[in-house]
C-alpha positions in Angstrom: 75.8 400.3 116.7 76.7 396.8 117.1 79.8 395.4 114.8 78.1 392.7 113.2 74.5 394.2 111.6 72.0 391.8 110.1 71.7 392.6 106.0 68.6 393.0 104.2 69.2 389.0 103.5 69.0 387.7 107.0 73.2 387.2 106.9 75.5 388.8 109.1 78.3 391.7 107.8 80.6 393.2 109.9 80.1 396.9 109.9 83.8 397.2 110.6 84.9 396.6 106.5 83.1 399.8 104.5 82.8 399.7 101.1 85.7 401.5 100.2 88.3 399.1 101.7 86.8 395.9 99.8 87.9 395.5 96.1 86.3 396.7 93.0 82.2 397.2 92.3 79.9 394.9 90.6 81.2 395.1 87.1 80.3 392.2 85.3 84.1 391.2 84.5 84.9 391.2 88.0 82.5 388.9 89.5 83.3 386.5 86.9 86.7 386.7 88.2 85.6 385.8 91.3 83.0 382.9 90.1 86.2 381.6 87.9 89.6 382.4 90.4 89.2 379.0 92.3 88.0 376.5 89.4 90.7 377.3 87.6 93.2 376.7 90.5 92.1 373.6 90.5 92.0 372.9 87.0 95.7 373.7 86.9 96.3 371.5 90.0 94.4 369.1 87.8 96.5 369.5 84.6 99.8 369.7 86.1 99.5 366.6 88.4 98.1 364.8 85.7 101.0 366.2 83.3 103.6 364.9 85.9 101.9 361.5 86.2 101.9 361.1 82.9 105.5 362.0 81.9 107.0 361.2 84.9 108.4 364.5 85.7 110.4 364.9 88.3 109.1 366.1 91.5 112.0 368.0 92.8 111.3 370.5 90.1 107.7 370.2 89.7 106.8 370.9 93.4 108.4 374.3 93.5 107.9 375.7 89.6 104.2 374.5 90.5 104.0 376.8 93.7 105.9 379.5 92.2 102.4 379.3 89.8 100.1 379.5 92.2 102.0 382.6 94.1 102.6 384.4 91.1 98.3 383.7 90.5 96.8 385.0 94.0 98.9 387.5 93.9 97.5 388.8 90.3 94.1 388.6 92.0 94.9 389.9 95.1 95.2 393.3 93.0 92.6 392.9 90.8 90.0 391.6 93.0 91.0 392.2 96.5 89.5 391.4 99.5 90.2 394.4 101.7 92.7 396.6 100.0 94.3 397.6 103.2 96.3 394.4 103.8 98.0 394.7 100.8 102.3 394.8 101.9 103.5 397.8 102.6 107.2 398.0 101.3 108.6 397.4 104.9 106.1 394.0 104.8 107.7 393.0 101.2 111.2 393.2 102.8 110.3 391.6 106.2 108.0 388.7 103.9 110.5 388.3 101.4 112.7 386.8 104.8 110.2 385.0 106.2 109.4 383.2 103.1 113.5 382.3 102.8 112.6 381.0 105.6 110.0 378.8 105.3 111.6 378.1 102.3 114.4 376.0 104.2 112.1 374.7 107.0 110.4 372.6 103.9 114.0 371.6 102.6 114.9 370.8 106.0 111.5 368.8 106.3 112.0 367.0 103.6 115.6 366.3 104.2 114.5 364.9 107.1 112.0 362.0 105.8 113.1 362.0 102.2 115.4 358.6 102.9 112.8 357.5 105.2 109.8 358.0 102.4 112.4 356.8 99.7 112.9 353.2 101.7 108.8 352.9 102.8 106.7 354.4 100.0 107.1 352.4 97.0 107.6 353.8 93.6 104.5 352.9 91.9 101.1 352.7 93.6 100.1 349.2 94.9 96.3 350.2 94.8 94.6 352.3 91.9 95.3 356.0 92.1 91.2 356.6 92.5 91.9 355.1 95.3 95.6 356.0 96.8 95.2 359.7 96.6 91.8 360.3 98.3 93.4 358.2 100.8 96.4 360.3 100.8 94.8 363.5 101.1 92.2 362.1 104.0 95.3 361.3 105.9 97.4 363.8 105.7 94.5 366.3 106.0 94.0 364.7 109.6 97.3 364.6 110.7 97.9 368.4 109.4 94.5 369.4 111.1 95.4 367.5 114.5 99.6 369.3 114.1 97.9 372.9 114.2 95.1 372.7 116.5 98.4 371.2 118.9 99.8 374.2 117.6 96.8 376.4 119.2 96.2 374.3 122.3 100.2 373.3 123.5 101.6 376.6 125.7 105.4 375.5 123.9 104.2 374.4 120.7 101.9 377.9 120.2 104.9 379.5 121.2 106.7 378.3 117.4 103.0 378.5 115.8 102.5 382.3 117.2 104.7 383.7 114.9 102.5 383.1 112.2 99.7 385.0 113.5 101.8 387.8 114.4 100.7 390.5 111.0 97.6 392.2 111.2 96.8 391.1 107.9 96.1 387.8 105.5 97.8 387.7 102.0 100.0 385.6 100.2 102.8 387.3 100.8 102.6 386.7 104.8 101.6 383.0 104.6 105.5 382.5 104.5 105.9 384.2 107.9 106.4 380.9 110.2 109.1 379.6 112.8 111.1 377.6 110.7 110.6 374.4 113.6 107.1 374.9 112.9 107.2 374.2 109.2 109.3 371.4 110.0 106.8 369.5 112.5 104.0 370.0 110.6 105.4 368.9 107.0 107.8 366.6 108.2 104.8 364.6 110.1 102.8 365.0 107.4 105.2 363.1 105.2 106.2 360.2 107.2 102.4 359.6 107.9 101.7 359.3 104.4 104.8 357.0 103.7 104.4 354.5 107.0 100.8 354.0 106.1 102.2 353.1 102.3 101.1 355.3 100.0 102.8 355.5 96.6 104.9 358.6 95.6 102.8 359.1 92.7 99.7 359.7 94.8 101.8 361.6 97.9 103.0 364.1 94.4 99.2 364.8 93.3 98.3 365.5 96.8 101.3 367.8 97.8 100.1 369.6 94.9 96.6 370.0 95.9 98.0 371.3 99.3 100.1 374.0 98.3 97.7 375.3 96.2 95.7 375.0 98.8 97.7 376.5 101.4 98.4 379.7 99.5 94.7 380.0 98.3 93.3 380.4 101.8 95.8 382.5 102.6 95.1 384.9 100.0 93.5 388.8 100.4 90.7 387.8 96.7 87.3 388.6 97.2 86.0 384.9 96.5 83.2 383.0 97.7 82.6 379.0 97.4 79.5 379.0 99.2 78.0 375.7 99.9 81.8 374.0 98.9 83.0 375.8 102.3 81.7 372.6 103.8 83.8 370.3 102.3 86.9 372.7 101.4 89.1 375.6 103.1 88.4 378.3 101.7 90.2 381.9 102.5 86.2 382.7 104.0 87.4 380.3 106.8 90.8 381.0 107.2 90.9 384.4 107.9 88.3 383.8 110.7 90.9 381.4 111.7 92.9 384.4 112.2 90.6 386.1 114.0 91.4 388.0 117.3 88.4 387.0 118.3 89.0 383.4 120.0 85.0 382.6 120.0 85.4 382.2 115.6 88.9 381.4 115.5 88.5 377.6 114.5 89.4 376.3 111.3 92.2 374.2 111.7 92.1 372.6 108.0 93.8 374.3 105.1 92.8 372.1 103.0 89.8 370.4 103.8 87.2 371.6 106.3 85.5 368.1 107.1 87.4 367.9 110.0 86.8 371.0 111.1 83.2 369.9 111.4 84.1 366.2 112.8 85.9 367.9 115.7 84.0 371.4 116.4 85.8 374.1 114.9 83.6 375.2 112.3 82.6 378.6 113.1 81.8 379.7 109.0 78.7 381.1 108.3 77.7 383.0 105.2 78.7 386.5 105.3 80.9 386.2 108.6 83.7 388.0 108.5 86.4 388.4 111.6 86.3 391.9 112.8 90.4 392.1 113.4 92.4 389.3 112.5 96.4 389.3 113.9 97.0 388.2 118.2 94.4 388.2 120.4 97.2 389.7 122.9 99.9 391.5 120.3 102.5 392.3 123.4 103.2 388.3 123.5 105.1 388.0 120.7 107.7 390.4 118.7 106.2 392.3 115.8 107.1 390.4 112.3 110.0 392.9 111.3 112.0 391.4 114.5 112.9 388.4 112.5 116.1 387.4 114.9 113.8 388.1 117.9 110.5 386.1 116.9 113.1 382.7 116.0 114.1 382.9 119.6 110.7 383.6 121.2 110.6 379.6 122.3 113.1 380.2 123.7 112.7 382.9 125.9 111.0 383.0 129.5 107.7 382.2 128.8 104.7 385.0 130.0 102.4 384.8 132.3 100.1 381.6 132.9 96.8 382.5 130.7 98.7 384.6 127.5 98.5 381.4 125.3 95.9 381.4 122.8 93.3 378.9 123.3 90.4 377.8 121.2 
C-alpha cells in the first residue's frame, strides 16, 4: 500500500499518521478550538502591539513577557488539541530543550547586542512615514531577508552545518523550536535587524513586526491540529513547516516562517491540502549528533566536515 492514499475527497493523507496518534475526535468544542487557536494569536499580537504603541511601553520588557505568552499558549494547545501525540517531549527532551532554549535565549541577546547601537544611531525614534505604511514595509523586508538567511542555511555546505542542528529531533513542537546553534540565531536575527534599520524604518514599526514574528515563529513550530486553509498562501502556517522538516527533500521547502509569499516567488511551495510529511527530523541522522549531545552539536562546524554529497539540499 502506497504511504500517501487518495481520501474519499480527492486530497492526499499519509497512511503513516493512524487515527490514534492525531489529537482528540470531532467533538464540537474541539474543532472550535482549532477554527479559533490562530485568530486569536493574532488578535493578541494585535492588542499588545497596539497596547505598546499606545503607551509607549518599553520594548525590552514587552518583547520577552509577549513571547513568554505565546509559549505558555501553544503549549496549552499542544495538549488539548495535538497534532500527533507522539512528539510530545519526553522528560529527557524537556531537560535537553530546556538547554537549547537558554541557548537560543543568548544567541538573541547576543544578536541584539550586536546591532542594538547600530539600530539605536540609524532607525529613528518615531516613524517618518505613517505606520499603515512602515510596518507592512517592515515585515515585507525582513520576511525576505529571513527567507533568503535560511534557504542559505539549506543550500551553503558551512552554513547548513550551524542550521542542521535544528533539524536534528524527530519531532516539531514548541518546545524544540529553541534547539539552534547559537551562531545560527545570531546571523539570521542579527541580519534581520540591521536590514530593517539601514533601510530606515522606525522602532515603533520594527516592535509591531518583531511581535508578529515571534508569534509567528513559535506558531509554526507548534505540534496543534490547526488548519488555515486558503491563508496557507499568504502565511506560514505549522501545515508548511513541518513539511519543511520533512526527511523527504522533494517537500522540504518552506523557507518563510512568517509569510509564505516568498515561498511561492521563489519555488519552494510544496503545501497542498492534506499533505503531510511522512517522517520529519535529517534526511541522513548519522551527520549530525543527536540533540541530547549539546557540547558536541555546538562544535559540529567545527569538526572535519563528511563526505561531499551529506549536505542537505533542496
Amino acid at each position: 500500500m502506497n504511504e500517501r492514499e487518495p481520501s474519499a475527497d480527492g486530497e492526499n493523507h499519509s497512511a503513516a499518521f493512524s487515527v490514534g496518534r492525531k489529537g482528540g475526535g470531532g467533538e464540537q468544542s474541539v474543532r472550535l478550538l482549532r477554527f479559533l487557536a490562530y485568530p486569536v494569536l493574532l488578535l493578541a499580537v494585535l492588542l499588545v502591539a497596539g497596547s505598546a504603541l499606545r503607551l509607549r511601553w518599553d520594548p525590552a520588557w514587552v518583547s520577552p513577557l509577549f513571547l513568554a505568552g505565546v509559549i505558555s499558549y501553544l503549549a496549552l494547545l499542544e495538549r488539548l488539541i495535538p497534532y500527533d501525540r507522539t512528539w510530545h517531549p519526553d522528560t529527557d527532551e524537556w531537560r535537553w530543550y530546556g538547554f537549547w532554549f537558554l541557548i537560543t535565549m543568548a544567541g538573541s541577546g547576543l544578536a541584539q547586542l550586536l546591532v542594538a547601537v547600530g539600530v539605536g544611531l540609524i532607525s529613528p525614534a518615531e516613524p517618518t512615514h505613517h505606520l499603515g505604511i512602515e510596518i507592512p514595509g517592515a515585515l515585507l523586508a525582513g520576511s525576505l531577508v529571513s527567507y533568503l538567511v535560511h534557504r542559505l542555511g539549506h543550500r551553503n555546505a558551512l552554513l547548513w552545518r550551524f542550521h542542521g542542528v535544528h533539524h536534528v529531533p524527530e519531532k516539531v513542537n514548541v518546545a524544540n523550536n529553541g534547539v539552534n546553534h547559537v551562531l545560527d540565531i545570531v546571523l539570521a536575527q542579527g541580519l534581520v535587524q540591521l536590514t530593517l534599520a539601514l533601510v530606515g524604518f522606525s522602532r515603533p514599526a520594527v516592535l509591531v513586526v518583531g511581535l508578529f514574528v515571534a508569534a509567528q515563529g513559535y506558531f509554526v513550530h507548534a505540534n496543534i491540529d490547526v488548519r488555515i486553509g486558503p491563508l496557507n498562501h499568504f502565511l506560514a502556517s505549522p501545515e508548511q513547516h513541518r513539511l519543511h522538516h520533512s526527511t523527504d527533500l522533494s517537500e522540504a521547502g518552506h523557507y518563510g516562517s512568517d509569510l509564505s509569499c516568498w515561498d511561492h516567488l521563489f519555488g519552494s511551495f510544496t503545501w497542498y491540502p492534506g499533505r503531510e510529511p511522512t517522517a520529519v527530523g535529517l534526511h541522513d541522522p548519522t551527520t549530525f549528533p543527536g540533540t541530547g549531545e549539546i557540547l558536541a552539536a555546538l562544535l559540529h562546524p567545527w569538526r572535519r566536515r563528511p563526505a561531499p554529497g551529506t549536505t542537505r539540499p533542496e
